[in-house]
N, C-alpha and C positions, 0 to 999 in steps of 0.2 A: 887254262890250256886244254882244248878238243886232243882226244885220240890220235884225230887224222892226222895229225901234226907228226905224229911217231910211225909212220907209216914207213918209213925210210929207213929206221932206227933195224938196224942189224942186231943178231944177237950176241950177245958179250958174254956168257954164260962161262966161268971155269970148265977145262979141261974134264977135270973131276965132275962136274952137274955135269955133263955131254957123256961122260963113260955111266956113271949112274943113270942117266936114262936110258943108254943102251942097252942094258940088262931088262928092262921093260918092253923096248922098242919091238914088233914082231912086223915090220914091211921087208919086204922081198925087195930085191935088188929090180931098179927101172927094169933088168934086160928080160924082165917077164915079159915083155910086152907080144913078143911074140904067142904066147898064151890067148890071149885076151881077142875074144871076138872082130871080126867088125864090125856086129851093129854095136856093141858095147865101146870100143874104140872112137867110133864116129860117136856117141852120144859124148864123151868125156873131152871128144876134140872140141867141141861144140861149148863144153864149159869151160876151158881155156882161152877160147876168143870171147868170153861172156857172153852167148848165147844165149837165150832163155829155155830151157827146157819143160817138156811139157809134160802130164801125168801118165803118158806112156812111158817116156823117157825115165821117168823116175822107177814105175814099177820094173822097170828091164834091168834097174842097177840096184832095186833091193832083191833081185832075183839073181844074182851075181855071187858066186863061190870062190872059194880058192884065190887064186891069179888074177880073176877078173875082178873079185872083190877087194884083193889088196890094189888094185888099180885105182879102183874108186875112192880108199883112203887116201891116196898117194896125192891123187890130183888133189881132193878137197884139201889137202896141207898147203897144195901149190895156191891153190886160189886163195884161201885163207891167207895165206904169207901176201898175195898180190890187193888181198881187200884191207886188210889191217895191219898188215909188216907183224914184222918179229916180236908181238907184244904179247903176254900174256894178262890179264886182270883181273881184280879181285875189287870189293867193295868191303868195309867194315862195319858190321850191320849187327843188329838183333831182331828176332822174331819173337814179336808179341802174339801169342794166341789168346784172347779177351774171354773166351768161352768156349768151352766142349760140350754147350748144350746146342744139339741141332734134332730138328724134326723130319728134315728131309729125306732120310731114309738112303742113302746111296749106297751101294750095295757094295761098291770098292772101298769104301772108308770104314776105321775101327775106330776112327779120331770119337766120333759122336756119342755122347751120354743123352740121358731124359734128367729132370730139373731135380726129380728125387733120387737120383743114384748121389751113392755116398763119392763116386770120382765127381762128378759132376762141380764145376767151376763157371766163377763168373766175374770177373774184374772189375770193380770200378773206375770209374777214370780216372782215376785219383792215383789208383794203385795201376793202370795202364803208364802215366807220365811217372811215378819212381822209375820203373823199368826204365823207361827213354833216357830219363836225367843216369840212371847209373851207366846205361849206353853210352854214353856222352862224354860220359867222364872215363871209360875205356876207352875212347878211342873214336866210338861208330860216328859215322858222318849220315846214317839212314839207320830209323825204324820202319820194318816190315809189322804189320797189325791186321792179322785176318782172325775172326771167329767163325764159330756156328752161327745157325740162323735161329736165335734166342727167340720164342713165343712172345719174350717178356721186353725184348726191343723193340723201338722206335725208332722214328727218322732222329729224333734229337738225339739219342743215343750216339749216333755217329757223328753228327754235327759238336757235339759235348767232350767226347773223345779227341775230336781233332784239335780244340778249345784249349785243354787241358795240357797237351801237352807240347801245344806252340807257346802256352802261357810258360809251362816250366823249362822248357828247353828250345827257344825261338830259333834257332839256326837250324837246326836238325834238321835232316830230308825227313817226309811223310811220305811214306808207299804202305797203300792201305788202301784195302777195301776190295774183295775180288769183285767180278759183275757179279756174281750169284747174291752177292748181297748188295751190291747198287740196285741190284733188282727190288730186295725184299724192301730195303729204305724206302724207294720209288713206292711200293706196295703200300706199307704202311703211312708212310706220306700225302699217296696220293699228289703225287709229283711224277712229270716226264723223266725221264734220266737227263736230260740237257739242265733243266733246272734246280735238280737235287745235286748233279755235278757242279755247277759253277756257283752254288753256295758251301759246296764242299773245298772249292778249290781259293774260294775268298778267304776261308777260312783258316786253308794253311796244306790244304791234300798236295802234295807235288805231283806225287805218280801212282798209278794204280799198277796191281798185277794182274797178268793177263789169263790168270788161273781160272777155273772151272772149266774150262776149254774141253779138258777130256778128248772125246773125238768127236770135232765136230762133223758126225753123222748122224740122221736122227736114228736108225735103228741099232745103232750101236750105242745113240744115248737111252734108249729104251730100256736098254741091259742094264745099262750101268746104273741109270738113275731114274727111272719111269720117266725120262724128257722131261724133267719139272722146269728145267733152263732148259729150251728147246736152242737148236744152233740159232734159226735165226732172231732168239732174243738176245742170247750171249753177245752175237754178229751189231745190232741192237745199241747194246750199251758201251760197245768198245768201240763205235763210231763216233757215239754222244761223247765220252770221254776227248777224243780225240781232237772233234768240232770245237770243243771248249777249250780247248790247250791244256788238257789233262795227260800226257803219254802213259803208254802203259807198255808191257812185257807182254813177251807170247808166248803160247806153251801150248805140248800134248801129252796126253799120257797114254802109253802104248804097252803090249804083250800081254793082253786079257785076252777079250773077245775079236779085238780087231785084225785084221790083215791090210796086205801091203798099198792095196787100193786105197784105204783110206787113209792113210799114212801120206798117201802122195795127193790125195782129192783136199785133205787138211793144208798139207804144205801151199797148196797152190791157193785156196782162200786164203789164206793167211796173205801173202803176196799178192794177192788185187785186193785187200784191204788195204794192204802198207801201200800201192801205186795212188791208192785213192785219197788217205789220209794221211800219209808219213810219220803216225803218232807211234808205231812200236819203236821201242829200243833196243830189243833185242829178241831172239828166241830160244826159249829153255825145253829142252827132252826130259821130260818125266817117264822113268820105266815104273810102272805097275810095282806094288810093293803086293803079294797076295800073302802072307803067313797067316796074319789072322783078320783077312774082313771073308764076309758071309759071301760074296761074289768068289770068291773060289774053293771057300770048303764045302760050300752047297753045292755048287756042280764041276768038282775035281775034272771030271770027265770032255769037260764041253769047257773050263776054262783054263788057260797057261796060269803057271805058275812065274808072269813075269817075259820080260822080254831075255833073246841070249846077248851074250857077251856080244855076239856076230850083228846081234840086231840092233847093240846098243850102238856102235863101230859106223855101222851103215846109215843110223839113222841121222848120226852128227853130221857123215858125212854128208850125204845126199840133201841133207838140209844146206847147206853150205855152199851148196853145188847149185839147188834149188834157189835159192832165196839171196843168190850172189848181187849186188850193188841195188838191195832193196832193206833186208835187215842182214847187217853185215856183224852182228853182234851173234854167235852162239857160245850160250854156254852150255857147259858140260855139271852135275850135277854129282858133288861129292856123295852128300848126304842118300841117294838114291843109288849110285855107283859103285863108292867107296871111293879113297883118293887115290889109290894107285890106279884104275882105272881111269879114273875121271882124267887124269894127269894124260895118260897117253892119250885120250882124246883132244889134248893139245896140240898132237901132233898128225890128227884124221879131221881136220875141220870145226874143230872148236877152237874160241882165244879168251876164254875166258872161264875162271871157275867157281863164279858166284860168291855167294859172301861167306863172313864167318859164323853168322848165324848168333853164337851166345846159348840160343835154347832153342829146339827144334822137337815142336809135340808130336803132329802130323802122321810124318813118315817115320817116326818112332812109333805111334800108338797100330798099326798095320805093320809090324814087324821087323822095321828096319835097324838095321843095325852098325850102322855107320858112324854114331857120337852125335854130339848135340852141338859139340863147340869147336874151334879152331883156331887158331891165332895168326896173325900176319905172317909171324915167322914161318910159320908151318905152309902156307900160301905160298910165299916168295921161293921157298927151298922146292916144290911141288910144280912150281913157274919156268925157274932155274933150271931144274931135272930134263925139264923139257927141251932144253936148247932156248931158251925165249925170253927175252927181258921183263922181268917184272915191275908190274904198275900198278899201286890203288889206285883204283877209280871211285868218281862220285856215280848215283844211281842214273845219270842221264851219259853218262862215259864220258865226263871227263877226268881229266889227269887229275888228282889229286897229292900224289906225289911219284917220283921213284924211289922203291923202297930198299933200302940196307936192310940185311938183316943184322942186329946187333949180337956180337957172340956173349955169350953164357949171361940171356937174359931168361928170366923164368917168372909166371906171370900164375895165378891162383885160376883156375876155370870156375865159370856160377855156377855149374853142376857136374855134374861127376861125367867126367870122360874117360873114353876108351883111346884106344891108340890109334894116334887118327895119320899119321904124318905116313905120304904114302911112299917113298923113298926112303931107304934107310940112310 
């Protein structure tokens, strides 16, 4: 069973989930509207009739306060509810990180070691498929598998990897592989990306992630990463995926260097790639984690420390607003957010709040401090809260069940957690 299906489906949520969200919820009553511009008005009526709006349009509604900015979440909830009905989603997943040795140098990342540091790791495939198999056996219906960009890797590498662990656990979804390293495979290979994907994808690859994205600008990738994935190779190999019947995820990561221009110049590639290929699934807001990578203790001055609460609010929404009957999938990002946020952007243009992860290096190793793991239960209660029925989904959206939550079930976490459950 497809999503779309559920599109109708109302929310059945307890009385109780609906008052506990309201202790979250901070929208103003529709009768602001008298507040609210006209040209902001006319840009919102316009997304209502599914209109397409253009990169002006977007910058005039990340430039919206107060009144006019709770206007902007109000509609993306409406649209949302009119593109996906009352559903919220979740996938039950693990993130395999294969290695933290990368050379790349990206000046936003703390993930990355050199081959002699004593953190320094590097996975076998062998010890990549335990993980999946013990995946499996909790529950996940998808491993996620991104590393560094290892000296010491090859194209076989990732063709061995995918081998490995369709061999041990043949049903499992594969999402794997960001373009940064479909790139380097290609590199090392000495293969197109069209070719090194559809031996990847023979193999057992289901979906890729749409990650390194960053912003796709080049002087903004300058900052972040000396342009080593320049936009238009990322652009590049998220095509070749696409051509081959690979889907992939899309994503930005904002509140560094960037402003609103680019925010909206990203949203709109992103949407005349999806017009051209139909291969995303969905799209994910990454906020900036800065505690500890060298792009912002090096120049406090010149960089944010992250996007606000306000930017995080705005950018679900306007994507939603943006990106309406092209990728209709946003999620919302606990691990970057925290749940209690993430959750209200359930109700600003997101439906969906990603997976449960299991183990998450990443945005832990650059300071985040969210927890590594989650459990269904914690998802459905987080869904619930929202006003919105809950649903796992598979990585491609669909239904995989509706979920009960079972009372006084309690489950061991792989690694130590914090308190992740964002409604009490």
């Amino acid at each position: 069973m497809n999503l779309s299906s559920l599109t109708s489906t109302k929310a059945t949520s307890s009385n109780a989930a609906s008052e506990n969200f309201s202790s979250l919820d901070t929208r103003h009553s529709t009768q602001c509207n008298e507040l609210v511009s006209a040209p902001v008005q006319a840009i919102l009526e316009k997304t209502l009739l599914g209109e397409e709006l253009n990169v002006e349009d977007a910058c005039v509604l990340f430039a919206t306060q107060g009144a006019e900015a709770q206007a902007v979440l109000d509609t993306a909830d409406k649209v949302r509810e009119k593109r996906v009905g009352d559903t919220g989603t979740f996938v039950i997943t693990r993130n395999i990180n294969f290695t933290n040795v990368c050379y790349m140098g990206c000046r936003f990342c703390n993930f990355a070691k050199e081959k002699g540091d004593a953190e320094a790791e590097f996975l076998t495939v062998e010890q990549v498929a335990d993980k999946a198999e013990e995946a499996w056996a909790r529950g996940a219906t998808e491993v996620c598998i991104q590393g560094g960009l290892h000296p010491d890797i090859g194209a076989d590498y990732y063709r061995e990897l995918i081998i490995a662990v369709k061999k041990r656990v043949p049903e499992i979804h594969i999402h794997a592989f960001s373009p940064f390293e479909i790139w380097y495979g290609c590199k090392k290979g000495r293969l197109e990306p069209e070719v090194f994907l559809t031996e990847l994808k023979a193999l057992g690859l289901g979906s890729m992630p749409g990650t390194a994205a960053e912003i796709l600008d080049t002087e903004v990738r300058k900052q972040l990463t000396k342009n080593k994935l320049t936009t238009e190779e990322w652009v590049r190999i998220i095509k070749a995926a696409h051509s081959v019947g690979v889907p992939t995820t899309s994503t930005i990561m904002y509140g560094h260097v960037d402003q609103p221009i680019h925010w909206a110049n990203h949203l709109a590639l992103l949407r005349d790639i999806q017009k051209e290929t139909g291969g995303f699934t969905e799209f994910v807001p990454l906020g900036f984690i800065h505690y500890e990578t060298r792009l912002y203790n090096d120049n406090p001055d010149k960089v944010r420390p992250g996007p606000t609460q306000d930017e995080h609010f705005k950018m679900h929404a306007i994507a939603r607003l943006m990106l309406q009957g092209h990728i209709d999938n946003i999620q919302a990002s606990w691990v970057k957010m925290g749940p209690e946020v993430a959750t209200r952007m359930l109700r600003s243009g997101a439906n969906d709040l990603g997976g449960t992860l299991m183990n998450e290096s990443i945005s832990r190793a650059a300071g985040a401090t969210h927890g590594q793991e989650v459990f269904p239960e914690d998802m459905v209660a987080n869904i619930q809260a929202a006003g919105l029925n809950a649903v796992q989904r598979s990585t491609k959206y669909e239904v995989v069940r509706t979920y009960v939550v079972e009372e006084n079930s309690e489950k061991t976490p792989l690694t130590d957690r914090i308190a992740i459950r964002g409604v009490a």
